[in-house]
ROBA-395589 format. One record per residue (C-alpha): residue number from 0; x, y, z. Coordinates in Angstrom, 1 decimal, decimal comma. Layout:
BEGIN
> NUM;X;Y;Z
...
//
This chain:
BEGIN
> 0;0,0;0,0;0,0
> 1;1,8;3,4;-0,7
> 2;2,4;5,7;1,6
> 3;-0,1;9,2;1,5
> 4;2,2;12,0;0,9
> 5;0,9;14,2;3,8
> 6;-0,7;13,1;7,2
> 7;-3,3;14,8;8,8
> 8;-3,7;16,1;13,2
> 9;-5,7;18,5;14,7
> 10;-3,6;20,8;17,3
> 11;-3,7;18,9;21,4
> 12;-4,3;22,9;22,0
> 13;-6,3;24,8;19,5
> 14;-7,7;21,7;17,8
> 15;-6,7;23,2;14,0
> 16;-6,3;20,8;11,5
> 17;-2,5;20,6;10,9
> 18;-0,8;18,8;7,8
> 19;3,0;17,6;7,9
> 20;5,1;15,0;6,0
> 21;5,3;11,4;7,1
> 22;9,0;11,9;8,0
> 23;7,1;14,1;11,1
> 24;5,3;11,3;12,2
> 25;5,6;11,6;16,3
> 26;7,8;15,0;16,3
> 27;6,8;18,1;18,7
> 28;6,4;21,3;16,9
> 29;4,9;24,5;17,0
> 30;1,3;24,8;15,7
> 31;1,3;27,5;12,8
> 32;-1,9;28,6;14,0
> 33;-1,6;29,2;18,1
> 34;2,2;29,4;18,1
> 35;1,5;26,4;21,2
> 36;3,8;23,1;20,8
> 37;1,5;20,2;20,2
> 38;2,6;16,3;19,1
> 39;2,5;15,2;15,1
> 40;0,8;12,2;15,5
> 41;-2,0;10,1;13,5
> 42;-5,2;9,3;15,9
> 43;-5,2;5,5;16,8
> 44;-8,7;3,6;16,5
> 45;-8,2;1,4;19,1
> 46;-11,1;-1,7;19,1
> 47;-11,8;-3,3;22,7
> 48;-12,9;-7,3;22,4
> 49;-16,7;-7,8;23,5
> 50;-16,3;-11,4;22,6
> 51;-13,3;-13,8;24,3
> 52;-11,5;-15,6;21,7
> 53;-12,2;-19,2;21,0
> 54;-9,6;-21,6;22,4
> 55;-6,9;-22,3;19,7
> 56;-6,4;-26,7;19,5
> 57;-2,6;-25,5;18,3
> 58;-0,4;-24,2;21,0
> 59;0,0;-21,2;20,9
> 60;4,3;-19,5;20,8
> 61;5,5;-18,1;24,0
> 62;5,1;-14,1;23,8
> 63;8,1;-12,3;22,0
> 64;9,3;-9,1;23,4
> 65;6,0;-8,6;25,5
> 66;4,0;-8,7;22,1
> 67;1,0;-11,0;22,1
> 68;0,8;-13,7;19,0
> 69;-0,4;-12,7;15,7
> 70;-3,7;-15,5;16,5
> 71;-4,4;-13,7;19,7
> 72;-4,5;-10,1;18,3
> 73;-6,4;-11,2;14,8
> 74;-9,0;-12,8;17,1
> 75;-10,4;-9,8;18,7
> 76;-10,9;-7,8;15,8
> 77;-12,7;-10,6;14,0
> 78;-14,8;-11,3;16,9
> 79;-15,8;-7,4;17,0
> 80;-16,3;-7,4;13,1
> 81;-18,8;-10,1;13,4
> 82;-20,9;-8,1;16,1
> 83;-23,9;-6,2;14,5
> 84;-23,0;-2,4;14,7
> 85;-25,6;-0,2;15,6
> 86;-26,5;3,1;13,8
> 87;-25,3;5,9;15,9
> 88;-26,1;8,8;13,4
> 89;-23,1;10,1;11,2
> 90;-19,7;9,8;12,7
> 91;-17,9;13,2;14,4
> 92;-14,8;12,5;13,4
> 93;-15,6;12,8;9,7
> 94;-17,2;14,5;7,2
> 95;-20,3;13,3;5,9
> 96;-19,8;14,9;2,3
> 97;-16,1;14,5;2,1
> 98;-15,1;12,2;4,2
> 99;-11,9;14,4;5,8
> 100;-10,7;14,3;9,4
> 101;-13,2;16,3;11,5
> 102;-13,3;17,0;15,2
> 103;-16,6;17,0;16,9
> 104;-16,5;21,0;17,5
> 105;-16,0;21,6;13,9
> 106;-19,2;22,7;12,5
> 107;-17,6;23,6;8,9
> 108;-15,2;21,0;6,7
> 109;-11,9;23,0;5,8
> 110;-11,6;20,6;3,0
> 111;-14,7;21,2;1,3
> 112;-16,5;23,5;2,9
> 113;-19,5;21,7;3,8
> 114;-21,5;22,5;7,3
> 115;-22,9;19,7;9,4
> 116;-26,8;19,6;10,2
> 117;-27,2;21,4;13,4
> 118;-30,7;20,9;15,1
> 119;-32,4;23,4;18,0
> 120;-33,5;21,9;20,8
> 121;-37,0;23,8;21,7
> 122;-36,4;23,9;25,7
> 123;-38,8;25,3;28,3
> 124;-37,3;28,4;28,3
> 125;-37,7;29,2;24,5
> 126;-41,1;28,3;24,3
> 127;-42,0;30,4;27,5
> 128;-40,0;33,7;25,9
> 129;-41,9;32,6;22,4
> 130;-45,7;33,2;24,1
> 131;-44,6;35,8;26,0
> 132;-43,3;37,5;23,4
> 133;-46,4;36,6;21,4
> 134;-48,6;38,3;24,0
> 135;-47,0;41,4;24,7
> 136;-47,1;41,8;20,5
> 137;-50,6;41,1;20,7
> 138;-51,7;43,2;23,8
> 139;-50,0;46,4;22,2
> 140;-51,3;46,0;18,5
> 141;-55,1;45,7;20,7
> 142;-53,8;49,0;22,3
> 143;-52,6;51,0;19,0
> 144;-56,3;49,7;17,9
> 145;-58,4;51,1;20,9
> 146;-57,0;54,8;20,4
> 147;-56,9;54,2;16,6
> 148;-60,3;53,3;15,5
> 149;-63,8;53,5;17,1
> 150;-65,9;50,2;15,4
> 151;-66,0;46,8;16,7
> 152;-64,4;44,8;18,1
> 153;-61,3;46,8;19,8
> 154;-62,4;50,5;19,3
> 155;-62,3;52,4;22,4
> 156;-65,6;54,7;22,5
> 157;-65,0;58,1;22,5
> 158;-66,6;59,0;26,0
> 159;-64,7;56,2;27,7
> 160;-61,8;57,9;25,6
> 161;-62,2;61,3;27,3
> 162;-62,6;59,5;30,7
> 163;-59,0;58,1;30,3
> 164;-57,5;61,5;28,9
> 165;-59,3;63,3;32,0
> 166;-58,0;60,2;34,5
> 167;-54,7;61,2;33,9
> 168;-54,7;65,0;33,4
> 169;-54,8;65,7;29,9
> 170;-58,1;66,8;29,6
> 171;-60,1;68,6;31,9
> 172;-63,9;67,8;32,6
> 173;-66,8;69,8;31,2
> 174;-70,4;69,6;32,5
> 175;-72,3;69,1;29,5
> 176;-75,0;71,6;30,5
> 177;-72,7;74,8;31,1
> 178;-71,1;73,7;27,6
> 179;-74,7;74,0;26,1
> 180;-75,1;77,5;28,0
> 181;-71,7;78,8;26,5
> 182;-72,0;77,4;23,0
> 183;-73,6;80,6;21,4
> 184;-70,3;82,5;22,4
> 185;-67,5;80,3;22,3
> 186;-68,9;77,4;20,0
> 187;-66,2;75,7;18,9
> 188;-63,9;75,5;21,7
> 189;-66,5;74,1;24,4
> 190;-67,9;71,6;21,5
> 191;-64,8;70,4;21,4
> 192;-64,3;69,4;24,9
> 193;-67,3;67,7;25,2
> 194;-67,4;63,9;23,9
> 195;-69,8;63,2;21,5
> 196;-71,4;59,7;21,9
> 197;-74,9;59,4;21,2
> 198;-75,4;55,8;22,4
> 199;-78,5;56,5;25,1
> 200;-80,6;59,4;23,3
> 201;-83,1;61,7;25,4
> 202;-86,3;61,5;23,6
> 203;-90,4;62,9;23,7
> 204;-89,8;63,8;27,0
> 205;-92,3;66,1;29,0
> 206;-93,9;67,0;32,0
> 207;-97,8;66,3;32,8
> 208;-99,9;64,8;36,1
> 209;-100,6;61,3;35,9
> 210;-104,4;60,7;35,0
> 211;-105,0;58,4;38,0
> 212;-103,8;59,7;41,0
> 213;-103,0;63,7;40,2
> 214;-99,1;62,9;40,9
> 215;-96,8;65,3;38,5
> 216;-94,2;62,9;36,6
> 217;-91,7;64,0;33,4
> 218;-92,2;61,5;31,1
> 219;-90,1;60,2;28,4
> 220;-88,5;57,6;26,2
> 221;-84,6;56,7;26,1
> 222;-83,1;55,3;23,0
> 223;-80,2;52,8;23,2
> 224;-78,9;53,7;19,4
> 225;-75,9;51,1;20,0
> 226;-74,9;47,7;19,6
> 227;-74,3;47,1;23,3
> 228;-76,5;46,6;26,4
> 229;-76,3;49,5;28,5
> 230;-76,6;48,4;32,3
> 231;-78,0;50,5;35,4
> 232;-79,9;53,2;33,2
> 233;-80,8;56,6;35,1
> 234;-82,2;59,6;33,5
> 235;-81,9;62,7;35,7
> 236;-83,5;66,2;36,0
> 237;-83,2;69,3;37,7
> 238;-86,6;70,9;38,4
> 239;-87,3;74,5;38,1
> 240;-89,9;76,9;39,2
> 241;-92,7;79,2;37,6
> 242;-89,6;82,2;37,7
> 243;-87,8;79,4;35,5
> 244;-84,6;79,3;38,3
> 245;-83,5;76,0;39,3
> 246;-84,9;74,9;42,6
> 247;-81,9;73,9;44,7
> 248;-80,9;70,1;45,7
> 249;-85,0;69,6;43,9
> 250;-84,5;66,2;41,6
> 251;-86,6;64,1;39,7
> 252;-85,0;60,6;38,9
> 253;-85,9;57,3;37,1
> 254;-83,8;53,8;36,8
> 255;-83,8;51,0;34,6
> 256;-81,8;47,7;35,0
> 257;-81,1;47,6;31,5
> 258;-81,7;48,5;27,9
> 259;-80,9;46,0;24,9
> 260;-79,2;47,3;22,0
> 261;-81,9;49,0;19,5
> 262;-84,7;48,8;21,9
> 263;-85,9;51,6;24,2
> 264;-87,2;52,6;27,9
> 265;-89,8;54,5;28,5
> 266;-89,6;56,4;31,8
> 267;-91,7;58,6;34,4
> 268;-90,0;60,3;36,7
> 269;-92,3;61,4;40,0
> 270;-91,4;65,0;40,8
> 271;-92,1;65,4;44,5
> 272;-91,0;69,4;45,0
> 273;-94,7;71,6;45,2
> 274;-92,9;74,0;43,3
> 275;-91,6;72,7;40,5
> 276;-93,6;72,9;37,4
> 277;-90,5;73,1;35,2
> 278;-87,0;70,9;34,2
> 279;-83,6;70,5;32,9
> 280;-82,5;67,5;31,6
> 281;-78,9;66,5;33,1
> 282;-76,7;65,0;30,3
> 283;-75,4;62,9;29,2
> 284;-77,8;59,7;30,7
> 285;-75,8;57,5;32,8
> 286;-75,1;53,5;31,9
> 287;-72,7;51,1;31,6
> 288;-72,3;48,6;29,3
//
């Protein structure tokens, strides 16, 4: 068999791959690629017997020189070539494409370039920084779309809107009322403060005694324009008197447990103040939904 004309190490400190004459075999040198003296030497397969070897009927020679006989060493390695080898995936050492000397922390072949598989392992950690990163993603694109839009499903509507902004001081509160006195001199500025949000509408309301008992009630019908139930429904109104001034601390007040979307809710409100033959509706009509 000839001899290859270079031999092929990997570096006992940087693990490079290192090629040399024969005539190095076994010769320390300095590794061109750390500078760090490592040993010129071909890696040994050595193969352990699984099987004992089978008694020999011919005597076997006294040992020369410590070796063992040439029957006893042969017998091992037949006895391990006969065992059924198990696949063990490809081999570390070399390269699957090329078949070159590899160490199992080279990744790339410096032969012929080619990159072993490498395979993730998905471990409890990655999964748990994948949902909670899908989450946050999630909860801030439903936030971008509550203070972008106003429809279903995410929109934010515009009174609960102006709560928030007056919740944390960027908008200040304006009672719808003294906005509706104001409006003829400074229009657009108070309009504009006031949310706009016509889900429970005040309508065909009036004030009149009721037929049976003589009792004076404001009567009226509420409108739920929406697409929501609106919960805990009160209508309120401040009485006035024959001069037309507001009678102080003098209500008038009707509930509702709740009003489906569409439908509507018509009220009576007793008034109970002698005085009062006059109101003023207080907007807008409280609700939740």
């Amino acid at each position: 068999m000839a001899t290859p004309e270079t031999y092929k190490c990997s570096c006992q400190i940087c693990g490079e791959h290192i090629e040399y004459p024969p005539s190095y075999e076994g010769q320390q040198v300095a590794c061109p690629h750390c500078g760090q003296g490592t040993l010129l030497q071909q890696p040994q397969i050595q193969v352990q017997p699984s099987v004992a070897p089978p008694a020999s009927t011919v005597p076997a020679a006294p040992p020369m020189g410590g070796m063992p006989p040439p029957s006893a060493a042969a017998a091992p390695m037949a006895s391990a070539a006969a065992q059924p080898v198990e696949d063990e995936g490809p081999d570390p050492y070399i390269c699957e494409n090329c078949g070159a000397d590899m160490i199992p922390e080279d990744t790339v072949c410096v032969e012929c370039g080619h990159r072993r598989a490498t395979v993730k392992k998905w471990t409890g950690t990655a999964v748990f920084r994948l949902v909670a990163g899908l989450t946050l993603l999630f909860e801030l694109v439903v936030f971008g779309l509550q203070w972008t839009t106003e429809g279903e499903p995410f929109g934010l509507r515009q009174r609960t809107r102006h709560a928030v902004l007056i919740k944390v001081g960027l908008r200040e509160e304006v009672d719808p009322a003294e906005a509706a006195k104001a409006a003829g001199t400074n229009a657009p500025s108070i309009l504009a403060a006031v949310p706009k949000d016509p889900d429970l509408i005040l309508d065909e309301h009036s004030i009149k005694p009721d037929k049976d008992n003589g009792a004076l009630y404001i009567h009226g019908v509420v409108k739920n324009v929406s697409k929501f139930r609106y919960l805990a429904v009160r209508v309120n109104f401040k009485l006035k008197d024959s001069a037309g001034g507001v009678i102080p601390e003098a209500t008038a007040t009707s509930y509702s447990q709740s009003i489906e979307p569409g439908k509507e809710w018509s009220f009576k409100a007793l008034v109970l103040d002698p005085d009062a033959v006059a109101y003023e509706p207080v907007m807008p009509i409280q609700g939740y939904r």
